[in-house]
N, C-alpha and C positions, 0 to 999 in steps of 0.2 A: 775227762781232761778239759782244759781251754779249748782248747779245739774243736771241739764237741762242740760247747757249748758255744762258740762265735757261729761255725757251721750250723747248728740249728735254729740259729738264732734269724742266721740271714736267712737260712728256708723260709721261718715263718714270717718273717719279715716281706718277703717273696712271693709268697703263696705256695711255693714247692713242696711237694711232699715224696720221700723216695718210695715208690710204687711199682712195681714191677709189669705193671700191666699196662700202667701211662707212659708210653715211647713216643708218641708221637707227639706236635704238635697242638693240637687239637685236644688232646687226653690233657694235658700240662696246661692250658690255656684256660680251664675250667676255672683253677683257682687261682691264675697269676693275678695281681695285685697293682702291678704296671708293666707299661708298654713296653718297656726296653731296661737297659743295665748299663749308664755309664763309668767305667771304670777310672777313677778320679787316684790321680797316682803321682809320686814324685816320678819329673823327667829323667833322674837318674838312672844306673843300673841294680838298685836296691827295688826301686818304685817297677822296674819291668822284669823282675822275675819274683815280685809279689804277683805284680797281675799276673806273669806266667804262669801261674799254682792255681789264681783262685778260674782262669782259663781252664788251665785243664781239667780242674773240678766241673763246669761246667759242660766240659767236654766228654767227659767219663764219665757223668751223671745225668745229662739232661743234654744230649749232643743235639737231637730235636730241635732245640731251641735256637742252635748256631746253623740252623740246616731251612728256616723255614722261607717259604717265597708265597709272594699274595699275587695275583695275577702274573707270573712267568716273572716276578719281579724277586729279588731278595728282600727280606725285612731284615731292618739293621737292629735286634734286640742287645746282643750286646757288641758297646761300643768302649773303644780308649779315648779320652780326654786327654788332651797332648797340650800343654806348655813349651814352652821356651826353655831349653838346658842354658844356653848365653844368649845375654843381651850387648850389643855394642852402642858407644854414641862416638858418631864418628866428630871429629875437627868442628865441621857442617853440622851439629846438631841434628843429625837424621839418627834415627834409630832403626839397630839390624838387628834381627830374631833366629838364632839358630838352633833346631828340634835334636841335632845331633853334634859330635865333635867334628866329622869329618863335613861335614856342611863349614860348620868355622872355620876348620883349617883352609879348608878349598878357596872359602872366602880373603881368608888372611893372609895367604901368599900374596895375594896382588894389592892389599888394600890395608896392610899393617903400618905406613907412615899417615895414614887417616884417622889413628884411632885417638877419640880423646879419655873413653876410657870403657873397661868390659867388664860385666857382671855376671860370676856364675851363679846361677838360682839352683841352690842344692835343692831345695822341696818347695812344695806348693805355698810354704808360707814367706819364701823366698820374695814372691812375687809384693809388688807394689799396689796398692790399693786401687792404683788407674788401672790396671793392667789386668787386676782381678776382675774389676770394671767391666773391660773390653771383652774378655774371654765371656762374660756372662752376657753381655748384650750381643753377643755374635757368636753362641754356643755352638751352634750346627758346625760352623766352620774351623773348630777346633776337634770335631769327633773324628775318630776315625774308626767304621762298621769291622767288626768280627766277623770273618766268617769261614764257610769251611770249603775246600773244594777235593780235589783228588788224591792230592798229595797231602792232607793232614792228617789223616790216620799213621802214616809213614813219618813225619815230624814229631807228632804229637809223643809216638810209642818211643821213638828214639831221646829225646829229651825226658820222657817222664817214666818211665817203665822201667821196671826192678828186674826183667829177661835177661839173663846174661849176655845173648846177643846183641839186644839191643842198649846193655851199658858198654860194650865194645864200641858200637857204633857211636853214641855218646861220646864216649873218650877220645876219639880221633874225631871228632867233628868239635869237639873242643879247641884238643891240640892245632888244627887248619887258623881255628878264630886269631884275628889279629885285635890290634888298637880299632883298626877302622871298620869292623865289621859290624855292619848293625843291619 
């Protein structure tokens, strides 16, 4: 299927190979290809449960990889690339950047007779060419590292898992979700 073939495509593209014998680190490191994985995604909720999938592929396949630390330190191999969902230009010609809805809303209660005008950026081609600019000349400070701790095996299997208990759980952690949950 497609699937297939994107999925093998990004292995080799990766160096990955699925090996039953290569779990760790160090086994997967032989033939990776680069350093890390920026996950480059529309801000929307379309753009973050794509990354959620190809996440928890990573997760289920090569978790090693989200698991590893170099001197007592963590290595950020896979990272999210975060954008701006709204841009505001206020009366003042300053400009406000918000990663979420409820960031803007929070903001907009106090400061909605300041605006002179707001732009939603549906996807990464939303963006303006200064702006594309900026995110590239200051890339670090747009990543945000993946990683894994105690609680993601318990996340992970609740969102992505076919268990019937845990699509129960799924469903009610749905149903809790509001507008502002992020």
């Amino acid at each position: 299927t497609d699937l297939n073939i994107v999925i093998t495509q990004l292995m080799q593209s990766l160096g990955l190979q699925f090996d039953p014998h290569s779990k760790t680190f160090e086994d997967l490191k032989k033939n990776l290809r680069y350093g890390r994985i920026v996950c480059m995604k529309d801000a929307d909720t379309d753009g973050s449960a794509i990354m959620g999938l190809l996440l928890n592929f990573f997760y289920a396949k090569f978790k090693s990889l989200l698991e590893i630390e170099v001197d007592g330190e963590y290595y950020n191999f896979f990272n999210e690339f975060i954008t701006p969902q709204i841009q505001v230009v206020t009366k003042l010609n300053s400009k406000e950047e918000f990663y979420n809805k409820v960031e803007f809303l929070s903001w907009y209660d106090d400061n909605n007779n300041n605006i002179k005008s707001i732009k939603y950026l549906k996807g990464l081609a939303s963006n303006s060419a200064e702006d594309t600019l900026r995110y590239f000349k200051n890339f670090d400070n747009f990543l945000i590292p993946i990683r894994v701790d105690k609680q993601s095996d318990y996340y992970m299997n609740m969102a992505y898992s076919g268990n019937k208990t845990e699509v129960e759980l799924r469903k009610q952690w749905v149903q809790t979700c509001t507008e502002d949950t992020y």
